[in-house]
N, C-alpha and C positions, 0 to 999 in steps of 0.2 A: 088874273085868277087861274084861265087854264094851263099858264107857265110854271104859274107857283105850284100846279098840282101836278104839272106831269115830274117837276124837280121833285117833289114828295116821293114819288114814287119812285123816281129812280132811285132814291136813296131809299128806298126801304127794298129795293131789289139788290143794290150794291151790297147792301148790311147783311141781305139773307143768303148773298154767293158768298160774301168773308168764311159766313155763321158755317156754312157748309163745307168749304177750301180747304182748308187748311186738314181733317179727315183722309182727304183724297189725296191732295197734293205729297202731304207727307211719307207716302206708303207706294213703293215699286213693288208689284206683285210678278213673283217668279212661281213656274209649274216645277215641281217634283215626281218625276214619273216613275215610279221604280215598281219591283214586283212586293209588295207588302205581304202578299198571303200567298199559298200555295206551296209549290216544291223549292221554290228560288226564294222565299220570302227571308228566309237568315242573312241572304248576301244580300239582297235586294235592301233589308231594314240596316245592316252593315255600311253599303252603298249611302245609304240617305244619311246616315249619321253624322257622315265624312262633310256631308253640304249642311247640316244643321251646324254643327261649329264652324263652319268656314263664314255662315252668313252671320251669329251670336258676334262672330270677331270684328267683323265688319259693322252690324249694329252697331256696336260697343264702343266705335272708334266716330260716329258721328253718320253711318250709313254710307249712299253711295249716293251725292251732291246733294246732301240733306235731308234726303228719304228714304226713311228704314223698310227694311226687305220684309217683306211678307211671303213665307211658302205656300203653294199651294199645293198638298200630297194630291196624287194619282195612283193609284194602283190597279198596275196591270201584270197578270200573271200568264198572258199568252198578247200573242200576235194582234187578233181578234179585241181584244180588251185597251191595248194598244193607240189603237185606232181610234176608237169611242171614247178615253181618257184625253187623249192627245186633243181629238175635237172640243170637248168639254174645255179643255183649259184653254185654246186658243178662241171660241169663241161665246163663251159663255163667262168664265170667268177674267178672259179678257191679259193672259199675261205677257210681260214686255218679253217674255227670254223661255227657256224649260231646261231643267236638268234633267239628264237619265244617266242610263237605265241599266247598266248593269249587262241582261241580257241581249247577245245578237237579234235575236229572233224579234223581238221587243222593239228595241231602238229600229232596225228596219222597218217595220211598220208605222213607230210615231213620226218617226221623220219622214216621210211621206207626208203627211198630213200637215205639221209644223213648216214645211218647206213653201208646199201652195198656200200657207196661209200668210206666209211672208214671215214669221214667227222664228226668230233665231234659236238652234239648236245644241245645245251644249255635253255632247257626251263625253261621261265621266269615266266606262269603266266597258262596256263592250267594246270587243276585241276585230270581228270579223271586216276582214277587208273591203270588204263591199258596200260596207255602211259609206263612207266616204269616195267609194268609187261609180259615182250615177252622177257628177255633176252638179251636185245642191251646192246653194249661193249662202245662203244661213245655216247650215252645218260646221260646226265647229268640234273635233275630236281633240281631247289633251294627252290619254292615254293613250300604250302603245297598241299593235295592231298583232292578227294573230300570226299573220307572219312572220312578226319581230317574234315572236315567241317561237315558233317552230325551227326560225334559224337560229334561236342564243340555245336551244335545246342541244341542237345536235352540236355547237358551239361548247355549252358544259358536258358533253359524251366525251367529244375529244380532248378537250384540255383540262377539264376537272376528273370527269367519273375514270375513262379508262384509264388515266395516270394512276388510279387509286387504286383501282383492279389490277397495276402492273402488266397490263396486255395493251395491244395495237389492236387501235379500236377498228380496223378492218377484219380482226377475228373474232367481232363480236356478232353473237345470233341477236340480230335487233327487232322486235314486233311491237306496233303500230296499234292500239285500242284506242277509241272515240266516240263518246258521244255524238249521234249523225245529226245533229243541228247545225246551223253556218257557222258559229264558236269552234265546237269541236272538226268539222269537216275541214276547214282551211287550217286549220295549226295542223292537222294529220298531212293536209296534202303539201307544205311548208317542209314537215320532217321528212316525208319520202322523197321530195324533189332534193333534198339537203342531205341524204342520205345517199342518193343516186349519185349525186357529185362529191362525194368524198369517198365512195368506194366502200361504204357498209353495207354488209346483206340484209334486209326484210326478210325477213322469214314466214313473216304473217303480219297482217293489216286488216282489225275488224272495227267494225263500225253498229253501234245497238242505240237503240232509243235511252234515253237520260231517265226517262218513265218506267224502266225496265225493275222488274224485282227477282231475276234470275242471269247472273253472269257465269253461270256453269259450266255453258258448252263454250261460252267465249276463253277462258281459265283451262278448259282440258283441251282448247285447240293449240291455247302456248305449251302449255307442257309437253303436248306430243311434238310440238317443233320444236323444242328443246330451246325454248327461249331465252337467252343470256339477261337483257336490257331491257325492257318495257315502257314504252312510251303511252303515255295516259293521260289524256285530255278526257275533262269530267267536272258536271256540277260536284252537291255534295253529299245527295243521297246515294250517286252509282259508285265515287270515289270508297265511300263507306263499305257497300256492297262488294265492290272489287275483292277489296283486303280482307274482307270478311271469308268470302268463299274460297280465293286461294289459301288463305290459311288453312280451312277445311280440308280442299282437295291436295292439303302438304306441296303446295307449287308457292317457291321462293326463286324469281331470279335474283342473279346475281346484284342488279340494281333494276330499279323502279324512276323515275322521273315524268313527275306529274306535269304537265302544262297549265298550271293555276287550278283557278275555279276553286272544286273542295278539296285539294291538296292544301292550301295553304291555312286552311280554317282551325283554329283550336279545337272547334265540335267535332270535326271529322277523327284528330290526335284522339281524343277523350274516346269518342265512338269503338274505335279500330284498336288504341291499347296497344300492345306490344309491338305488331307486326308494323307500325308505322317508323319505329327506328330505322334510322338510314336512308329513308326514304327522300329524296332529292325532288325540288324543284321547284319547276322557272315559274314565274310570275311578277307581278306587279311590285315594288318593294315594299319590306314589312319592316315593322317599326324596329325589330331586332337587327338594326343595322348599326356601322359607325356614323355615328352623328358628326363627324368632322366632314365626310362628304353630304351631308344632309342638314341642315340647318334650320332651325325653328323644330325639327323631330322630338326633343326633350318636351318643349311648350308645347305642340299636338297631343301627345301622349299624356301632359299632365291634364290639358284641359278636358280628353275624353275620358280620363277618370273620375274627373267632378262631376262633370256632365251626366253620366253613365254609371258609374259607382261600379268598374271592372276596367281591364285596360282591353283595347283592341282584339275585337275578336278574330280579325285578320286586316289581309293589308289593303283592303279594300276601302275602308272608312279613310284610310290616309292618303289612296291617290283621289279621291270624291273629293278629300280637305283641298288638297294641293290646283287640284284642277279647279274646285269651285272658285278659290282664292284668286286663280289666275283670270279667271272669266268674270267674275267682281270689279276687279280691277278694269277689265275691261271694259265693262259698263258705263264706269268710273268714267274713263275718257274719252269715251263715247261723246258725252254730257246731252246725250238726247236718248230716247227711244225708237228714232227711226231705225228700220233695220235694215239701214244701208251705211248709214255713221256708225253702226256698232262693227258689221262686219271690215269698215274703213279700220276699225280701233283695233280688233283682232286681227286682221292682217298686219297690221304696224306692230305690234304686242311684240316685247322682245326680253325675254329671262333666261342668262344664261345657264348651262348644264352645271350640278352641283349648287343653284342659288336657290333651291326649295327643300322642303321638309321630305321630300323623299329622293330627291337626289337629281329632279327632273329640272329642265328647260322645257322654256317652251317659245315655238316657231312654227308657224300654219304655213304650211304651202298652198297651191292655188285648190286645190282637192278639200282645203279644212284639215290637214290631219298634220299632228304638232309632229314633229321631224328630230324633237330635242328629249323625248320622254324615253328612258330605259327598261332595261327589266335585271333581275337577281335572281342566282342561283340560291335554293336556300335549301337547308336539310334539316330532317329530325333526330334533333340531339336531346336526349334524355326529357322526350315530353315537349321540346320549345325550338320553333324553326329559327335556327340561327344562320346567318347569310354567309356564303361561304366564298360568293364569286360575282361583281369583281373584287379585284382585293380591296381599293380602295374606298369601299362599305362596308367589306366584308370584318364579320367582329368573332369570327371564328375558321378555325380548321377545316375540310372535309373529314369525315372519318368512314372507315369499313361499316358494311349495315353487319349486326350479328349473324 
């Protein structure tokens, strides 16, 4: 009798874990940490866009070994916020993985947290060197680094801008403006070390808060150093600001090249209006490229129209698609959630250059940081940043600014 009854009951324990199972088992939960609201919240909601189609494609094809993606948003609009986000999803909501974030300042902070928690890290779109330089074991970076930016800058001065300008770019009055966050501070200190060894002069090097609603004395310190070239690392409120006041203050150098952020935004073109023609610069790639070196780019772009009902507000939603895509796949062959078989899977992870929708490979070194991701010169032509370098993405000319 007490045999018959304890089989009773296991079977009705068995019945009530099936009843339950298949809920849980079905569903991989991933953290999305981006900044949603505040001053970064356009690139930050840009940012997330990129990983919301990257994960729909994936659903859509059967998940990652049977179990469809669940995001879970975080937003963090500072360092501070960061931290307490980062916590909350590692240990409250419990996720296998986390994307970010967009901002340096940001991702240094969650990954802290994500690191000691054992909690693999997937950054999609912050730049600063240091993110990847402390040693983490589950840190994984797909985009480039702001180094790489600070060197393809002064890379497009020499072989794009000054050919353009008809001068030897050693006679150029070159200054240095930047946002003083770890983003901006390292693509500045990148351009003057890259500057120092080709033999251009700095003329001037300023550094202001991102938070800043006055660039006035920054703008009459170039013009009194008679500034040829402007190099400019910037979110996308100071980017705005910039344009704005030197137009005021009648200060046009000869070329401008922004270091991404809100250089490369529509909203900033729209904001700014005239003065943004000609205006040059590096960044991440933007959909306004040849799709012969970029592949699957047509299908991204169609999909974030349906999705979105507008195309790309910059190229930011494309390197989040590209990178989530490749970090998916990673998962993928992972085929567990331990987070030592994943980082086994990203180390191994191998796509060559030119085999993604933005034109990236990808290869982790022992650091986490993919060794195979690019960056493009892109300029503004009549309203639309079209890429002008290298050539083989490029789907336009440089031209003179007015």
């Amino acid at each position: 009798m007490f045999k018959a009854l304890r089989r009773v009951v296991a079977g009705v324990g068995i019945a009530v874990a099936l009843v339950g199972a298949p809920a849980h088992a079905q569903e991989l939960k991933l953290g999305a940490l981006y900044p949603f609201s505040g001053g970064l919240a356009l690139l930050g909601d840009e940012s997330y866009r990129g990983v919301q189609l990257a994960v729909d494609e994936r659903n859509a094809a059967g998940g990652i070994n049977g179990r469809q993606i669940t995001l879970v948003k975080a937003d963090a609009v500072d360092a501070s916020q960061a931290v307490g986000e980062a916590r909350r999803l590692t240990s409250v909501e419990n996720v296998v993985a986390v994307f970010g974030s967009y901002a340096s300042g940001i991702s240094q902070a969650a990954t802290q947290v994500t690191e000691l928690a054992g909690v693999p890290y997937f950054e999609l779109g912050a730049t600063a060197d240091t993110i990847t330089g402390r040693g983490f074991k589950y840190l994984f970076r797909v985009n480039p680094t702001a180094k790489n930016i600070g060197d393809r800058t002064l890379e497009a001065l020499v072989k794009v801008v000054a050919p353009m300008l008809k001068v030897d770019p050693k006679t150029l009055k070159l200054a240095i403006i930047h946002e003083d966050g770890p983003y901006g501070s390292l693509v500045a200190a990148a351009q003057k070390e890259g500057a120092a060894r080709l033999g251009i002069p700095v003329v001037e090097v300023q550094a202001y808060s991102s938070k800043t609603v006055d660039l006035s004395s920054v703008i009459l310190r170039l013009k009194g150093a008679g500034a040829d070239v402007v190099l400019h690392t910037a979110y996308q409120n100071d980017a705005v600001l910039f344009f704005r006041q030197a137009a005021a203050a009648g200060y046009k150098p000869r070329a401008v090249i922004g270091g991404g952020g809100g250089h490369s935004l529509t909203d900033t073109a729209q904001a700014v209006g005239a003065p943004i023609e000609g205006v040059y610069d590096v960044d991440f790639p933007q959909i306004t490229m040849n799709p012969a070196g970029a592949p699957g780019l047509p299908e991204f772009v169609a999909a974030y129209q349906k999705k979105f009902s507008s195309a790309p507000r910059s190229g930011h939603s494309l390197a989040n698609y590209v990178g989530a895509k490749a970090m998916l796949e990673v998962l993928a062959r992972a085929k567990s959630t331990d987070k030592d078989k994943i980082r086994d899977a990203a180390m191994a992870y191998r796509a060559p250059v030119g085999s993604t929708a933005a034109g990236w490979g990808v290869q982790f070194n022992e650091t986490g940081q993919n060794t195979a991701a690019t960056l493009n010169l892109m300029q503004w032509q009549q309203g639309k940043l079209a890429t002008v370098y290298p050539e083989d993405v490029a789907n336009a000319k440089p031209i003179a600014a007015p």
